[in-house]
Backbone as JSON Lines, residues from 0, in Angstrom:
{"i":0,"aa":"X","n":[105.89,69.69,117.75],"ca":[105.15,69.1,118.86],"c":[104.53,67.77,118.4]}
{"i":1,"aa":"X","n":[104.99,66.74,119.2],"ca":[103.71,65.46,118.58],"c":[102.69,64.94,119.4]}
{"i":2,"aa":"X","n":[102.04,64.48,119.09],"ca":[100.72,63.88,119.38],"c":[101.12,62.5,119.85]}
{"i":3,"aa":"X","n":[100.44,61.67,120.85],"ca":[101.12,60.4,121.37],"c":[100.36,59.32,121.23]}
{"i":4,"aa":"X","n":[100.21,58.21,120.77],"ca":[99.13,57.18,120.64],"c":[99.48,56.74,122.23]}
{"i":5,"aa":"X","n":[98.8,55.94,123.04],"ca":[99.07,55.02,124.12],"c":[98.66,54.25,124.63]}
{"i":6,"aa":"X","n":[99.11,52.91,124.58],"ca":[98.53,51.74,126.25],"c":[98.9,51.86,127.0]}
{"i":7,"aa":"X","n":[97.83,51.47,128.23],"ca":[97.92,51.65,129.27],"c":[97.62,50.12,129.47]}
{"i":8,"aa":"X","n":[98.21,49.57,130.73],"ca":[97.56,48.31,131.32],"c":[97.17,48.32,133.09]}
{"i":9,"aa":"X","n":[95.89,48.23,133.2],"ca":[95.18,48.52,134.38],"c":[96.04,47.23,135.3]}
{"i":10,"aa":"X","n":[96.21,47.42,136.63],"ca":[96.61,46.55,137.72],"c":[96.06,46.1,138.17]}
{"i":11,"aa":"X","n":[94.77,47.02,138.26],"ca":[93.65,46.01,138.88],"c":[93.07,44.65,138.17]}
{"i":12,"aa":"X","n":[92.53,44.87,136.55],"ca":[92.02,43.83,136.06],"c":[92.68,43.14,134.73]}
{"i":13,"aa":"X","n":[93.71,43.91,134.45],"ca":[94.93,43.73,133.63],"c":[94.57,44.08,131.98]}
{"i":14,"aa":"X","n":[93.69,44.83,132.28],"ca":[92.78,45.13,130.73],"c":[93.18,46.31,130.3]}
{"i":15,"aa":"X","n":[93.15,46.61,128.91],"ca":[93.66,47.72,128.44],"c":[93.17,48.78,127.97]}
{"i":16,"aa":"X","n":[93.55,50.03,127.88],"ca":[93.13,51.26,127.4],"c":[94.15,52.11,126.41]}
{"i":17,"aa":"X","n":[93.17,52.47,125.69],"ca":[94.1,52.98,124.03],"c":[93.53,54.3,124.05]}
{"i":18,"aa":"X","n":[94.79,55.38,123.74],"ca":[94.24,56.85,124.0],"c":[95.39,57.82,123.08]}
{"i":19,"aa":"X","n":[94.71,58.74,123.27],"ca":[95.8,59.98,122.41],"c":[96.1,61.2,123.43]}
{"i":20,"aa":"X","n":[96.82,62.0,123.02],"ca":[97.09,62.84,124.18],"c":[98.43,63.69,123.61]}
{"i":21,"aa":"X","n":[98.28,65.02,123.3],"ca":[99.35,65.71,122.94],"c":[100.61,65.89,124.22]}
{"i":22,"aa":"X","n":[100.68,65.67,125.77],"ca":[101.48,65.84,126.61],"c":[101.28,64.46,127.61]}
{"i":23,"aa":"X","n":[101.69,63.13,126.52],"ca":[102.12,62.12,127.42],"c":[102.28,61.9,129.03]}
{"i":24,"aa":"X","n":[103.23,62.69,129.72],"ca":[103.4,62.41,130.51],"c":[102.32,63.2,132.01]}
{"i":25,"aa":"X","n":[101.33,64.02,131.47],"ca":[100.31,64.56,132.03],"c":[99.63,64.03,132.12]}
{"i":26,"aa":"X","n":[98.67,63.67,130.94],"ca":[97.72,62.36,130.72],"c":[98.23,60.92,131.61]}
{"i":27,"aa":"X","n":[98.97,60.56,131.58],"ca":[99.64,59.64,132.02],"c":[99.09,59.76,133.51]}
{"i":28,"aa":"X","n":[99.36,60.85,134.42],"ca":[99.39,61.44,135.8],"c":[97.84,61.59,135.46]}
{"i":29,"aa":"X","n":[96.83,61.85,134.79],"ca":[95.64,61.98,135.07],"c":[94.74,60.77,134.99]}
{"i":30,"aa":"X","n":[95.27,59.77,134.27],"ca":[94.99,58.1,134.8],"c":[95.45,58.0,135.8]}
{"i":31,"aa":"X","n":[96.51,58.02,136.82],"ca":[96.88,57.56,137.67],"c":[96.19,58.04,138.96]}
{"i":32,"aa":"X","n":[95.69,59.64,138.82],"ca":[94.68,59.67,140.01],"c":[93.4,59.69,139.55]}
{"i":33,"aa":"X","n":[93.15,59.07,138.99],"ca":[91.4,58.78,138.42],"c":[91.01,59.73,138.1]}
{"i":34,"aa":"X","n":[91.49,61.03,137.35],"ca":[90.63,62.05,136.94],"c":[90.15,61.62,135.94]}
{"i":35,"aa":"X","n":[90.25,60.23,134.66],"ca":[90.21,60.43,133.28],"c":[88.89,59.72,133.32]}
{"i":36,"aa":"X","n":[87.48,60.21,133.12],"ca":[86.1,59.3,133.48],"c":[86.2,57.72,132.86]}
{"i":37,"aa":"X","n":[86.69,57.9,131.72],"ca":[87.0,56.2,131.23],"c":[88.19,55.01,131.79]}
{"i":38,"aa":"X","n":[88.77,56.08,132.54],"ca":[89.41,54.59,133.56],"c":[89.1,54.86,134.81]}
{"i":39,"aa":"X","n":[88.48,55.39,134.91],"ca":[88.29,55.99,136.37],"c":[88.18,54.93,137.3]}
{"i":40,"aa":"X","n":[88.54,54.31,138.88],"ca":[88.54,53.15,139.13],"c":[88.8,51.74,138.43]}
{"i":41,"aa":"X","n":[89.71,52.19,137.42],"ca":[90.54,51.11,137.44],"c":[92.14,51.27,137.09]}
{"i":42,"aa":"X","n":[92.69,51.97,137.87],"ca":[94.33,52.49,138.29],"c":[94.48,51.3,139.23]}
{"i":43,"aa":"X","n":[96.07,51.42,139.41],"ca":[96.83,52.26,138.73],"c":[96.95,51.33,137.52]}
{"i":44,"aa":"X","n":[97.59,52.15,137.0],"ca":[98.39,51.74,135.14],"c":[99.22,51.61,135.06]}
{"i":45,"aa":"X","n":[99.68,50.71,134.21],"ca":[101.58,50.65,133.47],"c":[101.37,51.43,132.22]}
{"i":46,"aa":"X","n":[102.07,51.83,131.9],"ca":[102.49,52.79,130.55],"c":[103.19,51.56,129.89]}
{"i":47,"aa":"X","n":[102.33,50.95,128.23],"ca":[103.08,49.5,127.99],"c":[103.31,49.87,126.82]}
{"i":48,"aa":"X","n":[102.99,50.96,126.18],"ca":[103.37,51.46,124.44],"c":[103.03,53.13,124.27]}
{"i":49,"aa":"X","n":[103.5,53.6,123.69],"ca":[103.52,54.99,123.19],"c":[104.18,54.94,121.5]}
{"i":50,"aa":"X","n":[103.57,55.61,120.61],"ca":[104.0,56.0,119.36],"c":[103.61,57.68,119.31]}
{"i":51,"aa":"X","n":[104.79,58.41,118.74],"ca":[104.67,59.8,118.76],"c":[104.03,60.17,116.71]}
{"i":52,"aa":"X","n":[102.96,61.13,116.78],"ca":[102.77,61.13,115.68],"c":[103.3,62.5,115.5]}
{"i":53,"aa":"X","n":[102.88,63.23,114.5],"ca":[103.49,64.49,114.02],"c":[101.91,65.56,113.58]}
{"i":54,"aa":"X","n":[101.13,64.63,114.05],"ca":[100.07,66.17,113.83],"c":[98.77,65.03,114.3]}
{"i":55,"aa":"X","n":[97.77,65.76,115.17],"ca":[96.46,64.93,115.52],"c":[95.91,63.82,114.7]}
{"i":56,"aa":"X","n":[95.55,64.15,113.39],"ca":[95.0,63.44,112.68],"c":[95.4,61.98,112.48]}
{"i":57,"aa":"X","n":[96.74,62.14,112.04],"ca":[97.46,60.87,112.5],"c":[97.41,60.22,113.6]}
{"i":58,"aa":"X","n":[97.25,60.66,115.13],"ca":[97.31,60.07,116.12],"c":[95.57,59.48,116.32]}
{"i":59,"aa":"X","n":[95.04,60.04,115.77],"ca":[93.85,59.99,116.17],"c":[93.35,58.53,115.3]}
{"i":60,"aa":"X","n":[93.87,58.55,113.77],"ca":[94.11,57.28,112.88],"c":[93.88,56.17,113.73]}
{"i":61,"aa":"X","n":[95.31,56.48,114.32],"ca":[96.24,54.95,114.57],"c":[96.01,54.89,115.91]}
{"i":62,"aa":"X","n":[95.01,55.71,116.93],"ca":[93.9,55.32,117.91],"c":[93.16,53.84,117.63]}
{"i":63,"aa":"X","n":[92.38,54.57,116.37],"ca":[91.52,53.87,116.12],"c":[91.4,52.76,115.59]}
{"i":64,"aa":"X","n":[92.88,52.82,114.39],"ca":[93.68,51.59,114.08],"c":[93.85,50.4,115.14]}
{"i":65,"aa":"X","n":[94.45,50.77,116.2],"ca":[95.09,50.26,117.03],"c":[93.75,49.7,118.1]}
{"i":66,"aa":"X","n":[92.7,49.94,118.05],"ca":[91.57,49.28,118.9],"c":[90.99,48.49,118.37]}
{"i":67,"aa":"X","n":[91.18,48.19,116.74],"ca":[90.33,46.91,115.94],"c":[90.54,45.72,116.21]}
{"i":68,"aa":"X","n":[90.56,44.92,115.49],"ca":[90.85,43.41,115.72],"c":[92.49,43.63,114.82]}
{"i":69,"aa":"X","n":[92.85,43.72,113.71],"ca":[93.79,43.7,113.72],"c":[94.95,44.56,113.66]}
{"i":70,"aa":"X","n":[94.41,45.53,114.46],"ca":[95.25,46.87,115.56],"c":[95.72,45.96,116.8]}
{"i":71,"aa":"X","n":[94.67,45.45,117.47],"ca":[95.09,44.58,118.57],"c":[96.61,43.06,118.17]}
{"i":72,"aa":"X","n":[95.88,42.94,116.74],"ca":[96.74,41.63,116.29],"c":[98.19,42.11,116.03]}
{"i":73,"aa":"X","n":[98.62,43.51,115.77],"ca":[99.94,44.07,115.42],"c":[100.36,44.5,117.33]}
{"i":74,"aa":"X","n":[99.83,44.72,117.99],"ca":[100.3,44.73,119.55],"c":[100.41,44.04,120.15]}
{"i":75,"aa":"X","n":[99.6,42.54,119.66],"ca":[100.01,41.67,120.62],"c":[101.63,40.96,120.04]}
{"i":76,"aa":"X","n":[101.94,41.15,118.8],"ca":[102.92,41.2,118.0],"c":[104.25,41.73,118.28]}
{"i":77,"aa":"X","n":[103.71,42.78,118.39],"ca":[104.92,44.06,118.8],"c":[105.66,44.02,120.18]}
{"i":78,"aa":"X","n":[104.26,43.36,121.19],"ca":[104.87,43.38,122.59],"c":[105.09,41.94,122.75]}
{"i":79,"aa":"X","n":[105.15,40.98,121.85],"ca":[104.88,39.64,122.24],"c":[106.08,39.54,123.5]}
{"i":80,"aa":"X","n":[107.25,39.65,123.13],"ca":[108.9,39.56,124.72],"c":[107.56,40.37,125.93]}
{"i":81,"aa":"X","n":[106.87,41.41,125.55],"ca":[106.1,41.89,127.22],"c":[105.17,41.04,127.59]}
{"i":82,"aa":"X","n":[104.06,40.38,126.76],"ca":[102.96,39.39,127.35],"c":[103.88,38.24,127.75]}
{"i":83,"aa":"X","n":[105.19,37.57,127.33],"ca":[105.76,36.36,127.75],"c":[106.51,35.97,128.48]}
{"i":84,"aa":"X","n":[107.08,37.69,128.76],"ca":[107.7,37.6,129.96],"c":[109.29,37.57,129.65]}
């Protein structure tokens, strides 16, 4: 079973949210009708990255990795072809 790192990118204000979640595509559906209190009113979302880990701890890492300054600097990296179009 793995654990899922993920961005999300809000439609409304185009800002992002970084999360973990052992069943991706549930979580996913619970941003989209505002159940999740930290995006709550600001859906819908694009699904813009997912990495699958292999046990919590790890996912939970590279959460936190991935919200620093240069967590952000390896995503804007990774997706540079998605921010440019």
């Amino acid at each position: 079973m793995f654990h899922y790192v993920y961005i999300l990118q809000s439609k409304r204000d185009n800002k992002f949210y970084t999360g973990y979640t052992k069943n991706l595509k549930l979580r996913f559906e619970q941003h989209q009708k505002e159940i999740v209190e930290s995006t709550k009113n600001r859906g819908p979302f694009k699904l813009i990255y997912f990495e699958g880990c292999l046990n919590q701890q790890d996912a939970t890492r590279r959460e936190k990795y991935l919200k620093t300054f240069y967590g952000k600097m390896f995503l804007r990296k990774r997706l540079k072809s998605y921010f440019t179009g």
